[in-house]
C-alpha positions as CSV (number, residue, x, y, z in Angstrom):
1,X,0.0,0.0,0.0
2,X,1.0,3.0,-0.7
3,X,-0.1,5.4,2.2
4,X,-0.7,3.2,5.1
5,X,-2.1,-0.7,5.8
6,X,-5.7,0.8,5.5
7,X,-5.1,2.9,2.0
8,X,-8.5,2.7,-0.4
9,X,-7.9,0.7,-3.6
10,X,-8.2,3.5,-5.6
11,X,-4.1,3.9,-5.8
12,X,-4.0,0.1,-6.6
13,X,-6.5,0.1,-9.3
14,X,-4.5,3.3,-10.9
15,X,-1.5,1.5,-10.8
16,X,-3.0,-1.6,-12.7
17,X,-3.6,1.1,-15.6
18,X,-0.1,2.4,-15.5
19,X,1.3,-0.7,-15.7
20,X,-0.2,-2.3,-18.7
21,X,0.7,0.7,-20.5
22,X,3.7,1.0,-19.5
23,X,3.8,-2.9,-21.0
24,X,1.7,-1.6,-23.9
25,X,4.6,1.5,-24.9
26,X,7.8,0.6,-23.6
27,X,7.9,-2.7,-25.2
28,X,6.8,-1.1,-28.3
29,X,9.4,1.5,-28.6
30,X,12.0,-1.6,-28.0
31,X,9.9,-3.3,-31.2
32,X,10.5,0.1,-33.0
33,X,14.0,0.8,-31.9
34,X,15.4,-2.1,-33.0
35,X,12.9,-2.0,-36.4
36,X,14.3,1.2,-37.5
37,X,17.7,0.3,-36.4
38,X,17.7,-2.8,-38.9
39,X,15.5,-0.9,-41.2
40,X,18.2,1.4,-41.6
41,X,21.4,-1.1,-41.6
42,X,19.5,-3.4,-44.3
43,X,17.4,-1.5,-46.1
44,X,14.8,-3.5,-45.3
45,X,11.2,-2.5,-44.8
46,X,10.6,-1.3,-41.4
47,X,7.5,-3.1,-41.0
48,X,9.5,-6.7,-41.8
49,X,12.8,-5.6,-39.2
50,X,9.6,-5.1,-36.5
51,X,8.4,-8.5,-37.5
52,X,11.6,-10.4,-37.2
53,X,12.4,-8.6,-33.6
54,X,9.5,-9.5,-32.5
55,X,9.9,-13.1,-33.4
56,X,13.2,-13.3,-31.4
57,X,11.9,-11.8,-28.5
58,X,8.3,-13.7,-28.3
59,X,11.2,-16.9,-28.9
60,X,13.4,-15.5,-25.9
61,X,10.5,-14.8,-23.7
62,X,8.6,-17.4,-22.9
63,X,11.2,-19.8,-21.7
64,X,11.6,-18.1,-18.2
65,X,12.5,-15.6,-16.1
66,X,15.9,-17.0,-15.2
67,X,16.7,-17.2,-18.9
68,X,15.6,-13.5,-19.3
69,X,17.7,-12.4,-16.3
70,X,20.9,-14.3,-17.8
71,X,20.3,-13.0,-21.1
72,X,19.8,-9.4,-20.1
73,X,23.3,-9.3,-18.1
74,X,25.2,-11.0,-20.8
75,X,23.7,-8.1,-23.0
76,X,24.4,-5.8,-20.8
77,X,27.8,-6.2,-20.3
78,X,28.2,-6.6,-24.3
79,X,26.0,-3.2,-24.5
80,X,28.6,-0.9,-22.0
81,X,31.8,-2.6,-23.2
82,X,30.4,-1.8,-26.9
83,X,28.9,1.5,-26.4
84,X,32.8,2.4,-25.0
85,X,34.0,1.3,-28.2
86,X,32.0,3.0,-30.6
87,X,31.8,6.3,-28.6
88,X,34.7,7.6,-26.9
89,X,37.4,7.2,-30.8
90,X,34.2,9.3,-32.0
91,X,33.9,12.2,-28.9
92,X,37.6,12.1,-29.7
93,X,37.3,12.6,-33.1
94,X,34.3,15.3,-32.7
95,X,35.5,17.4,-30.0
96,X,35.9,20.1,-31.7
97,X,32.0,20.2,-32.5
98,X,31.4,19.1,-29.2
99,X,32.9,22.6,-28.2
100,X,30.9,24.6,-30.8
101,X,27.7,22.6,-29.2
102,X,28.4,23.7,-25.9
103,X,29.3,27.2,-26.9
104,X,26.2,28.2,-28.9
105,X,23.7,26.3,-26.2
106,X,25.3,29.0,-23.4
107,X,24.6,31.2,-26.1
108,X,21.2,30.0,-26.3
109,X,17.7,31.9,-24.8
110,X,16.9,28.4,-24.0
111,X,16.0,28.5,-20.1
112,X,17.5,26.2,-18.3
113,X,13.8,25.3,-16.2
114,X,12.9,23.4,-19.7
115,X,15.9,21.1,-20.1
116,X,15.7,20.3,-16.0
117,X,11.7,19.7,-16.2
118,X,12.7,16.8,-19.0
119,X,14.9,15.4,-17.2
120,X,12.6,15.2,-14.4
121,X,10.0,14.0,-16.4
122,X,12.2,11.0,-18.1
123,X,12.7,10.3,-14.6
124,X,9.2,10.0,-13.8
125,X,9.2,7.8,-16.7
126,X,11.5,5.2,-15.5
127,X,9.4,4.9,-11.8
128,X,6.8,3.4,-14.2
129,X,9.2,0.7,-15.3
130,X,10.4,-0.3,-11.8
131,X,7.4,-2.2,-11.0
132,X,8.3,-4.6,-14.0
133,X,12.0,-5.2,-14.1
134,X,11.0,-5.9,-10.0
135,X,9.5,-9.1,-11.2
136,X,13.2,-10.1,-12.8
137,X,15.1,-8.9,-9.6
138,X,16.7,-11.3,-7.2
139,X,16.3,-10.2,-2.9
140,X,19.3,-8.7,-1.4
141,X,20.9,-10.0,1.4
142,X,21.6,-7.7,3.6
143,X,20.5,-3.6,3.2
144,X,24.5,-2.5,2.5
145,X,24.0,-4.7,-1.0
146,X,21.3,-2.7,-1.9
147,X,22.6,0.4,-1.3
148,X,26.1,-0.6,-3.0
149,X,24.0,-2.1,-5.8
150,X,22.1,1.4,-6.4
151,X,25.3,3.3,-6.3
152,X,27.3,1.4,-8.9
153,X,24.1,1.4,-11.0
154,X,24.1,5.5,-10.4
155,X,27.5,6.2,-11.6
156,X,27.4,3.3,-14.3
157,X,24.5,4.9,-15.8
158,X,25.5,8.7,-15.4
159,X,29.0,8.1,-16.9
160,X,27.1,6.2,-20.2
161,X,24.6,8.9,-20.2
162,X,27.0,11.6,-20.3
163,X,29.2,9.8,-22.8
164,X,26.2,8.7,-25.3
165,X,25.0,13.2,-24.6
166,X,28.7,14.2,-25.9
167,X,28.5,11.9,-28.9
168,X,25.4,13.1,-30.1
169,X,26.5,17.0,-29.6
170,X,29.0,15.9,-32.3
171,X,26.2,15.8,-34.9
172,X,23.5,18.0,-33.2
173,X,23.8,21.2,-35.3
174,X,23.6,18.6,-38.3
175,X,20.6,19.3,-40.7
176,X,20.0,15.5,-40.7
177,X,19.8,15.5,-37.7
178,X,15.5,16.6,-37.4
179,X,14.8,13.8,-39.5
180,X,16.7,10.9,-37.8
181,X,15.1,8.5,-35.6
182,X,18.2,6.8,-34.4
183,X,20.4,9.7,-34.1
184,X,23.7,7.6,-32.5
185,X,23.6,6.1,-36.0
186,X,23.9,9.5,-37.5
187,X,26.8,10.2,-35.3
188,X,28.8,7.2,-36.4
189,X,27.7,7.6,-40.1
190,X,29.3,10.9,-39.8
191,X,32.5,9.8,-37.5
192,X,35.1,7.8,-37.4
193,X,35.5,4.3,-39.0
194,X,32.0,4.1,-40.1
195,X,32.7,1.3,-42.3
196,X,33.4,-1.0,-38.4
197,X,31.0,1.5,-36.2
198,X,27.8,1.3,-38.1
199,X,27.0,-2.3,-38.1
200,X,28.6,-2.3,-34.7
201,X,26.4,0.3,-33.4
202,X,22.9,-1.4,-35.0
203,X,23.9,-4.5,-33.4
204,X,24.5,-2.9,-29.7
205,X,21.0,-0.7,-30.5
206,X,18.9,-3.5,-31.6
207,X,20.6,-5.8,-28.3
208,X,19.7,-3.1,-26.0
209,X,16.0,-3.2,-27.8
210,X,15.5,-7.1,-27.7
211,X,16.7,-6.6,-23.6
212,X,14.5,-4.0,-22.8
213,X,11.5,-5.6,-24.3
214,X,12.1,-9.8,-23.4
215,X,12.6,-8.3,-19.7
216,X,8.9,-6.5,-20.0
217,X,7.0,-9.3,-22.3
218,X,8.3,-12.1,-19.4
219,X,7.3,-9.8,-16.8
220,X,4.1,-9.9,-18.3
221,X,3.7,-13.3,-18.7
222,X,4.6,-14.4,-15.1
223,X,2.3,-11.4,-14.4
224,X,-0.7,-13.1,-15.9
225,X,0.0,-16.5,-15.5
226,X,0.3,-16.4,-12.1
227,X,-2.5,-14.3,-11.7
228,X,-4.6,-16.7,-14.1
229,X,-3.5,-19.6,-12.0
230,X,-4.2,-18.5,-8.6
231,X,-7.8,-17.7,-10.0
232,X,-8.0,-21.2,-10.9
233,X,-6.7,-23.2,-7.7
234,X,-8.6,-20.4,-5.4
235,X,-11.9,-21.6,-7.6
236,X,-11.1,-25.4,-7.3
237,X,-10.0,-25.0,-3.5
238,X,-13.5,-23.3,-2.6
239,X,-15.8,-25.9,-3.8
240,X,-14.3,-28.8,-0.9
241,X,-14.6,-27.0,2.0
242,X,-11.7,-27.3,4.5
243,X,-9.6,-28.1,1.7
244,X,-5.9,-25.9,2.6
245,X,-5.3,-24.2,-1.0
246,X,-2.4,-25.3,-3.4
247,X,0.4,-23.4,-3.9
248,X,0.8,-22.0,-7.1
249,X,3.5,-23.4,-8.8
250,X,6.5,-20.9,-9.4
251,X,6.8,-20.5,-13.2
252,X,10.7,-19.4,-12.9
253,X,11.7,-23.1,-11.9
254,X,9.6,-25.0,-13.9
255,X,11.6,-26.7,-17.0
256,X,8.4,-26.7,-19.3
257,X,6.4,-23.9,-20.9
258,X,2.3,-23.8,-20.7
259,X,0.2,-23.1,-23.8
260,X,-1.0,-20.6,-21.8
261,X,2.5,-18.5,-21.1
262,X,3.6,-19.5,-24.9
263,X,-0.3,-17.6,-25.7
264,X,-0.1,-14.7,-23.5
265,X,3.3,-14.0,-25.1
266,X,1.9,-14.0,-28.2
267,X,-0.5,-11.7,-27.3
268,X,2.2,-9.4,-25.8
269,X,3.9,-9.4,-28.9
270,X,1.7,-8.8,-31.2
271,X,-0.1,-5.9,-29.2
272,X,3.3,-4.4,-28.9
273,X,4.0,-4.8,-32.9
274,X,0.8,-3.2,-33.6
275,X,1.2,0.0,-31.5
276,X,4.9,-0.4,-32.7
277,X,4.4,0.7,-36.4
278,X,3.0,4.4,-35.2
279,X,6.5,4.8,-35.5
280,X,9.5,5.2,-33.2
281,X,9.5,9.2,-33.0
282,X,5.7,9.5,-32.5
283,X,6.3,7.0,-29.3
284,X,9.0,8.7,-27.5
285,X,7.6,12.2,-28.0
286,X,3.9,11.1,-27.1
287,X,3.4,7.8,-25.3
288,X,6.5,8.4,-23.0
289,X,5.7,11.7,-22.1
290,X,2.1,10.3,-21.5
291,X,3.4,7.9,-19.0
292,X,5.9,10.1,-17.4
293,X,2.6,12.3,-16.2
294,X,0.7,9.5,-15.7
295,X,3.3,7.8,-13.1
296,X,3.8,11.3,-11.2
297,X,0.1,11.6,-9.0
298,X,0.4,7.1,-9.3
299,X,3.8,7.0,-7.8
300,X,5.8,9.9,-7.7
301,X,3.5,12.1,-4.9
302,X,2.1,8.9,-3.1
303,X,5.5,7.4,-2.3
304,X,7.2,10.9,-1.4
305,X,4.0,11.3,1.3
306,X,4.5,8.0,2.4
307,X,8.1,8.1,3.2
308,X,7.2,11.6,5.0
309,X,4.4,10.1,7.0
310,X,6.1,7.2,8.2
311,X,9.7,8.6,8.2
312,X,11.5,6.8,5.8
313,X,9.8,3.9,7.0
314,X,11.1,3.8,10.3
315,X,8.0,4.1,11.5
């Protein structure tokens, strides 16, 4: 609960909405991502490159959450030890528009309130997404894990955000750069050894793509299922009376996939294909920012009153 023991299920219900779009969008955009990604290396219709990564990840995502959590850190590390590859010969190579960047943005009547309110709001953004890659997330031993844990993951992720920023100030003032929807690949088209960095970039984009979305389609599935099944066993348990309920079987350690995770899956993916072809620009500018309101009065304010009612929870 979100306020106290005794909260209405008003906040609960909310939060059921902003998560299946959050597993409506963010999957999407990972369909689209990776789509115009290998649209754009191939040459390839975009509406085929969607089809194809959303056969690999409906494949990937039904065997498991262990297998998602495995494949997602392998990918991972590929991802970072990649995206150091392709972008620091490039920053090197650019710097000198990386300085022009920075000198006509101080230059700018931009106000600085707008650039911090989007960055607040992609945070907002990414509180929606907690509640699903939760589902992937093993328990920490003790607190000082957790808090080690979230501080490597701060500076890991600052240090590749600022890195992935400084690349993309390379080719900023670029005129193709309006038009692109995968603007890293504009930066390497116009750096250094594009003829290596292109198909190296698409592979770490579309990677990062498959990740995202096989963490949130098996989130989904486990979701459902286990929702589905409980449903079930509480029906079949309230017709003998007395009879102690079963447990639900835990999908994560079970060797063998159901129709019914294989079908919800498919569901999944094809919903997410579908909302995918509105294009990959359309989603970030609308459907995140849609969610990134959405999870600020269902998260955002509830959580920040809850740690100041009950003190940080030491209450």
């Amino acid at each position: 609960m979100l306020f106290t023991k005794n909260s209405p299920r008003f906040f609960s219900n909310l939060f059921e909405v902003l998560y299946i779009c959050v597993m409506c969008v963010a999957p999407a955009v990972a369909f689209a991502t990776g789509g115009a990604t290998l649209s754009t290396l191939t040459g390839l219709p975009y509406l085929l490159c969607t089809l194809i990564i959303g056969i690999f990840i409906f494949i990937v995502a039904i065997f498991g959450t262990d297998l998602v959590r495995r494949v997602a850190s392998v990918l991972s590390i590929c991802i970072i030890a990649g995206l150091l590859i392709v972008y620091i010969p490039n920053i090197i190579h650019g710097w000198s528009a990386i300085r022009a960047t920075a000198q006509q943005m101080t230059t700018s009547t931009q106000p600085f309130g707008k650039a911090l309110y989007s960055a607040f709001l992609y945070g907002t953004f990414q509180l929606a997404n907690i509640a699903v890659f939760v589902q992937h997330a093993k328990v920490f031993k003790k607190p000082g894990d957790a808090v080690k844990s979230m501080g490597l993951g701060f500076i890991i992720n600052a240090l590749m955000m600022t890195m992935v920023c400084l690349g993309i100030m390379t080719v900023s003032t670029s005129p193709d750069m309006a038009g692109t929807s995968v603007p890293t690949l504009l930066m390497v088209q116009n750096g250094i050894g594009k003829g290596f960095m292109t198909p190296l970039i698409s592979i770490l984009i579309i990677l990062g793509a498959v990740s995202t979305a096989v963490n949130m389609v098996a989130a989904m599935v486990k979701r459902v299922s286990d929702g589905l099944k409980k449903r079930t066993l509480s029906g079949k348990n309230d017709v003998s009376a007395g009879t102690p309920k079963a447990e639900t079987p835990d999908i994560n350690t079970r060797k063998r996939i159901s129709s019914r995770e294989i079908i919800i899956a498919l569901i999944c993916c094809l919903i997410d294909f579908g909302i995918a072809q509105f294009g990959l620009l359309t989603l970030i500018q609308k459907a995140y920012s849609f969610l990134a309101y959405l999870a600020i009065p269902v998260i955002l304010v509830p959580y920040i009153i809850h740690m100041i009612v009950t003190r940080m929870d030491s209450k």
